[in-house]
C-alpha positions in Angstrom: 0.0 0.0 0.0 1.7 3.2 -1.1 0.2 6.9 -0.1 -0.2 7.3 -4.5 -2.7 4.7 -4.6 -5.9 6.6 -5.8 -9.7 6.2 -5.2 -12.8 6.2 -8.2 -15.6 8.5 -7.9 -18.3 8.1 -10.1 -19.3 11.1 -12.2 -21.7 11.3 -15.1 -20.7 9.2 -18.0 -17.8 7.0 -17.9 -15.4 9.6 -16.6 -14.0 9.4 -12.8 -12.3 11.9 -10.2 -9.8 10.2 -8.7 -8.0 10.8 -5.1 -4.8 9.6 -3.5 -4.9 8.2 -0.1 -2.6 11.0 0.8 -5.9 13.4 0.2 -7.8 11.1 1.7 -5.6 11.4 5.1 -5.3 14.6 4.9 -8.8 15.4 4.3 -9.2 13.1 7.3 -7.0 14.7 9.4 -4.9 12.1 9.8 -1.7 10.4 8.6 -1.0 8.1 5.2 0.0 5.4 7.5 -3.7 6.0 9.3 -5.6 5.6 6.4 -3.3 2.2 5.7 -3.9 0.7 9.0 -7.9 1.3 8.5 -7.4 -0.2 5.0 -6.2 -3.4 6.7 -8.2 -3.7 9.4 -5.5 -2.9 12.1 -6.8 -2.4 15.5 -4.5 0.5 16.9 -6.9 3.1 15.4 -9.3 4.8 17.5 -13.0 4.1 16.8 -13.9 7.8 15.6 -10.8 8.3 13.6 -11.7 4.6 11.8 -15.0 5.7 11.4 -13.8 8.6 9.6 -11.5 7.2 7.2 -14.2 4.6 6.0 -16.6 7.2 5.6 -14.0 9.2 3.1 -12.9 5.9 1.9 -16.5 5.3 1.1 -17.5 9.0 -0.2 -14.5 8.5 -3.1 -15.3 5.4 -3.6 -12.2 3.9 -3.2 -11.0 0.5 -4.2 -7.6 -1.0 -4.0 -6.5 -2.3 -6.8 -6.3 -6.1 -6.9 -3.1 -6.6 -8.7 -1.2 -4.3 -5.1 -3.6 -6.2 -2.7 -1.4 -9.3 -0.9 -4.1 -11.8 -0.4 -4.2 -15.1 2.3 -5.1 -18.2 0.6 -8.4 -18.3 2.6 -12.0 -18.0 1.8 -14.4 -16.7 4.2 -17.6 -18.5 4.8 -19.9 -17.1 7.6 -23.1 -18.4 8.7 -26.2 -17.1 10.0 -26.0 -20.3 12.4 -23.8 -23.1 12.1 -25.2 -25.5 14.7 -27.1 -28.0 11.9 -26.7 -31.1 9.4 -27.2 -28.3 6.9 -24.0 -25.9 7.6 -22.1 -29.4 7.1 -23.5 -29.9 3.4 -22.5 -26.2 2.8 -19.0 -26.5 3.9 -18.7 -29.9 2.0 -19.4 -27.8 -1.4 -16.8 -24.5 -0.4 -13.9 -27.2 0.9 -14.2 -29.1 -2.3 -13.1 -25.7 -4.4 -11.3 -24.3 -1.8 -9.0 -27.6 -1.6 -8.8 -27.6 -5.6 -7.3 -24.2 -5.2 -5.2 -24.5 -2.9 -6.9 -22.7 -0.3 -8.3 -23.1 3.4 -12.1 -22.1 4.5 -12.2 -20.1 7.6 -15.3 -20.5 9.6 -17.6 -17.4 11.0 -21.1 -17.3 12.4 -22.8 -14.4 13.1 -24.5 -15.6 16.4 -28.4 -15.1 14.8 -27.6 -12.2 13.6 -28.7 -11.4 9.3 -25.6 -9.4 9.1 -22.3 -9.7 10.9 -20.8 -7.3 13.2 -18.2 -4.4 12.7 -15.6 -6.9 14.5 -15.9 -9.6 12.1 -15.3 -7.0 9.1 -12.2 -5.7 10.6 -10.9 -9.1 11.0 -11.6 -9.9 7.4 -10.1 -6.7 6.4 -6.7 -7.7 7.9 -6.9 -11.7 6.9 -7.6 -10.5 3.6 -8.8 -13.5 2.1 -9.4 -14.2 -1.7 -13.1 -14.1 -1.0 -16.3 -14.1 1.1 -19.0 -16.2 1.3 -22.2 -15.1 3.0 -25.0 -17.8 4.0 -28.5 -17.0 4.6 -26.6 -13.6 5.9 -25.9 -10.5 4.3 -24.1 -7.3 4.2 -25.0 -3.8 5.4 -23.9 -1.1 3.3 -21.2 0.0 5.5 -20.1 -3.8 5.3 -20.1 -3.8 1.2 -18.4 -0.7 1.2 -15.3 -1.9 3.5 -15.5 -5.2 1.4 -15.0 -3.1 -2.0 -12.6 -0.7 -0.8 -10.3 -3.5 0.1 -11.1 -5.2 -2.9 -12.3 -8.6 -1.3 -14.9 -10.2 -3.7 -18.2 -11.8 -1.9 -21.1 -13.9 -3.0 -24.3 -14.1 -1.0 -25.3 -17.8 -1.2 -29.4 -18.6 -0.1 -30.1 -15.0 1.1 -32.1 -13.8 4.0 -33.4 -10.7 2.2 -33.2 -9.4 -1.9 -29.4 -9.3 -1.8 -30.0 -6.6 -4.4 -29.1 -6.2 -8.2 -25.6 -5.8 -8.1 -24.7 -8.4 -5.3 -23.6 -11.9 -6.3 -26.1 -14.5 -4.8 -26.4 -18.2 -5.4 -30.0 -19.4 -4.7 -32.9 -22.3 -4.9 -35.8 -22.4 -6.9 -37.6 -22.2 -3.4 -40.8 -21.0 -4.8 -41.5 -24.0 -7.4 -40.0 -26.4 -4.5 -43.0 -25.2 -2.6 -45.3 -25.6 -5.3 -44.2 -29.2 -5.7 -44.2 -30.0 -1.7 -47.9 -28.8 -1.7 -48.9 -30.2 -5.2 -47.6 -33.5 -4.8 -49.9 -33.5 -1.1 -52.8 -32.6 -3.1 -52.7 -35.7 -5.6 -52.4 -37.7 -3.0 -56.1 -36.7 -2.3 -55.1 -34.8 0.9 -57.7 -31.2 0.9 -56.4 -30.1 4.5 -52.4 -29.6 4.5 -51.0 -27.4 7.2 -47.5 -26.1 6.8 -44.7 -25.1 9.3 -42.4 -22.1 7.9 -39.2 -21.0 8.7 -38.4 -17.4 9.9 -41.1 -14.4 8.2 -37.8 -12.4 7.3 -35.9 -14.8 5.4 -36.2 -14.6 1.6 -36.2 -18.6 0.8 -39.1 -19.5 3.4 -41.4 -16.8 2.3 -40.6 -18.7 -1.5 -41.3 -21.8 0.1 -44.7 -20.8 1.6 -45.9 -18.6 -1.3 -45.0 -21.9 -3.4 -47.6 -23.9 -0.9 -50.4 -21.4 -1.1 -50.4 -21.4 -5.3 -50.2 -25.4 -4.8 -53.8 -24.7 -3.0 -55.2 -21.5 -4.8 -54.0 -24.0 -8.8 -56.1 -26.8 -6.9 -58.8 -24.5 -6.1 -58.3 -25.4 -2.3 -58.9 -22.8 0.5 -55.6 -20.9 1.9 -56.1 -21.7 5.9 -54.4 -19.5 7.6 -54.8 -21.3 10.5 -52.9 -24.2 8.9 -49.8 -22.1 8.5 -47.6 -22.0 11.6 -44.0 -20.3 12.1 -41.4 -22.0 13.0 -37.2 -21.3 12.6 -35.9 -24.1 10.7 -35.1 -26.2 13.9 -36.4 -29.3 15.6 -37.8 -27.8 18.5 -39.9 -25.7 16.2 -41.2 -28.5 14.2 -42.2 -30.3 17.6 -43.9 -27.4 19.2 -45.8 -26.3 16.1 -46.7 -29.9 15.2 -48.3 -30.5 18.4 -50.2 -27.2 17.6 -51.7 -28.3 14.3 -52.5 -32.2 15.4 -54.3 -30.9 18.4 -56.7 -29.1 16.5 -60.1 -30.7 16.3 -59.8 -30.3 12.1 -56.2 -31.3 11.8 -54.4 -31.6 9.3 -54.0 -34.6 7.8 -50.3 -33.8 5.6 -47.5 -31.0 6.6 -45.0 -29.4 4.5 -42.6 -29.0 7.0 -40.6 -26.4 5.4 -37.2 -28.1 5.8 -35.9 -31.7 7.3 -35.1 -30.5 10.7 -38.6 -29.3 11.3 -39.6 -32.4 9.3 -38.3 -34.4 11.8 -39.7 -32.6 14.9 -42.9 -32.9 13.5 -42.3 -36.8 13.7 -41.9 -36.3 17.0 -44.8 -34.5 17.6 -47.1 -37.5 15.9 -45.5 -40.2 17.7 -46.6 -38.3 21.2 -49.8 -38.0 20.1 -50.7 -41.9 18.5 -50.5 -40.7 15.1 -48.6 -43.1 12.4 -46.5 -41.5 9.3 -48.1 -42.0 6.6 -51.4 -43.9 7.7 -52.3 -40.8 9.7 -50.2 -37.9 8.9 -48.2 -37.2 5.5 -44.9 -35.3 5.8 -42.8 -33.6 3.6 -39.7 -31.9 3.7 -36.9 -29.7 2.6 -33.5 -30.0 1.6 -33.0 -33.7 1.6 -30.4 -33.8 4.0 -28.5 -37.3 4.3 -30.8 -38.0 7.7 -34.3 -37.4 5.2 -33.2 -41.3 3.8 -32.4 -43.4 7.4 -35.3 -42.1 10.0 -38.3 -44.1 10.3 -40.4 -43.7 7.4 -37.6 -42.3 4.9 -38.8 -38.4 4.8 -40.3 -37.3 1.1 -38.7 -34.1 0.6 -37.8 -31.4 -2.0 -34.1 -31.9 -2.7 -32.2 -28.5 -2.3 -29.0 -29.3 -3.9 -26.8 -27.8 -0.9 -23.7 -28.8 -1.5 -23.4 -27.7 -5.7 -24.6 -24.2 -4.3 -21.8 -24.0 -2.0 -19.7 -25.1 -5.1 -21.0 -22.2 -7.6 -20.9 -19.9 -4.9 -17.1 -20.6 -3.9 -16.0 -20.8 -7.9 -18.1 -17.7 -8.2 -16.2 -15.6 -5.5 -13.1 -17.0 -6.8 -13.9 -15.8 -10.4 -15.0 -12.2 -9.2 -11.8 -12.2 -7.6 -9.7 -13.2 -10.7 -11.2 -10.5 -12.8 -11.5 -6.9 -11.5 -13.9 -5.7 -14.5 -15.8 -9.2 -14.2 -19.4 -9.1 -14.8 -20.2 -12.7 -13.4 -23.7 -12.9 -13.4 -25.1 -11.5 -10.5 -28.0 -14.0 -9.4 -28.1 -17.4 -9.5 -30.3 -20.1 -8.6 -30.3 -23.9 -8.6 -33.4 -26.3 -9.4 -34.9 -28.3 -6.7 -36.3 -31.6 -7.3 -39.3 -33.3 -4.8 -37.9 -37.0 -3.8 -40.9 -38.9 -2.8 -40.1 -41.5 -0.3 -42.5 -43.5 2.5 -43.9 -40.0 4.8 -46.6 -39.8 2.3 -49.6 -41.6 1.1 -53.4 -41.1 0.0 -55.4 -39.9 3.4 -57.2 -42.6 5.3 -60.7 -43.2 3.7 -59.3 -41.3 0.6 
């Protein structure tokens, strides 16, 4: 990092202003060495003088050039949570491109949290890896802007929230999984299917549950309401709303789950309650995790094919980093599939 290095504003056209970091310090107030510490995420920089710098650094724009930025051979991936049979199908797909590469995956989890902290971005900022990887997570604005200005490329794989336009996402075709789930209930013969979703703010289980209601709506079913429970993608959830919807007087008599792990709770919840899966209750799932094959029936399920989304997202961060001018496409999402095992049948005296 030398004090000539310059920062891009945008003007009108295709012309640009540029600045050195020595402007940028001294607009700051501060030294060329200051500005350089910020830049790589060294700690012995006092909050407001960080602050700042990254607001300058973010008002001209500025973006180090790739070719001057030293880079670790590490990729970042950070989860929203990594306690689950999920995470592990996720870091199956980076490892596998990362180990082709030559690189290591360093693990982050932003404790619940849709974005991750102002510690965790200074940390990147001085590992300076060849990329980031965001899962069902995302970035603030101050977040992209530290990410850009140091150059680190980042992909956004199953997003909580519209990533938007310009940020590199990897997805599911959550939506039409949905519509399967639901559809392939309702030639079964089922008429009353409840479904369990995940969280209300995240992008993919909204998909999943708008997916259920045009299964009904297509089949010219009514949309219960009271059929539709939220849950948070865990077991726990799947048990306590379960035992909700099979208490009811009119239960239901199938469940889109939402995912496996919910799936699975539900299970739970009919066994404590007398009811047998399928001759009772019809279950289906989603993601068709290795677990959806060995419990007791084998879980139907809409495959959501974790581990090649890891894999485009990890070769896709790797390409943005390879090419400073790249215009990778920006959203991309995979096909789900519905595997149809032994947790669904026709209803009893259907």
């Amino acid at each position: 990092m030398t004090p000539a290095e310059t920062a891009k504003t945008p003007t009108a056209g295709r012309t640009a202003q540029t600045a050195t970091l020595a402007e940028i310090a001294r607009e700051a107030g501060v030294s060329a060495p200051t500005v350089s510490k910020v830049l790589n995420g060294r700690a012995d920089v006092a909050p407001a003088t960080r602050s700042r710098v990254e607001e300058l650094l973010r008002s001209h724009g500025y973006r180090r050039r790739r070719a001057e930025a030293t880079r670790s051979p590490l990729i970042d991936l950070v989860f929203h949570e990594l306690e689950s049979a999920w995470a592990m199908e996720v870091i199956r797909g980076v490892e596998n491109v990362a180990r082709d590469a030559g690189l290591s995956v360093v693990l982050s989890e932003s404790a619940g949290r849709l974005t991750p902290g102002r510690t965790w971005a200074d940390q990147v900022a001085a590992r300076r890896p060849h990329g980031v990887i965001l899962v069902l997570s995302g970035l603030d604005e101050s977040g992209r802007a530290l990410l850009t200005s140091r150059s680190i490329p980042f992909v956004v794989m199953d997003p909580a929230g519209d990533p938007g336009t310009d940020v590199p996402s990897i997805g599911a075709t959550n939506w039409q999984g949905g519509l399967a789930a639901t559809r392939h209930l309702v030639e079964l013969g089922h008429r009353r299917i409840g479904a369990i979703s995940g969280p209300t703010q995240m992008m993919c289980s909204r998909a999943r549950v708008d997916g259920y209601r045009a299964a009904l709506e297509t089949a010219g079913l009514p949309v219960d309401p009271g059929l539709i429970m939220t849950g948070d993608f865990h077991h726990e959830a799947g048990y306590r709303q379960g035992l909700a919807l099979l208490r009811r007087e009119d239960r239901p008599t199938a469940v889109f789950a939402g995912n496996d792990l919910q799936a699975l709770g539900l299970y739970e919840a009919a066994r404590e309650l007398g009811l047998r899966i399928p001759e009772d209750l019809s279950v289906v799932g989603f993601d068709d995790l290795p677990v959806a094959r060995w419990v007791g029936p084998p879980l139907t399920t809409v495959r959501q094919p974790l581990t090649e989304m890891a894999e485009a997202a990890a070769k896709l961060v790797l390409d943005l980093g390879k090419d400073e001018d790249s215009q990778a496409a920006t959203r991309v999402e995979l096909a789900t599939s519905l595997v149809v095992r032994s947790s669904t049948a026709a209803p009893a005296g259907g």
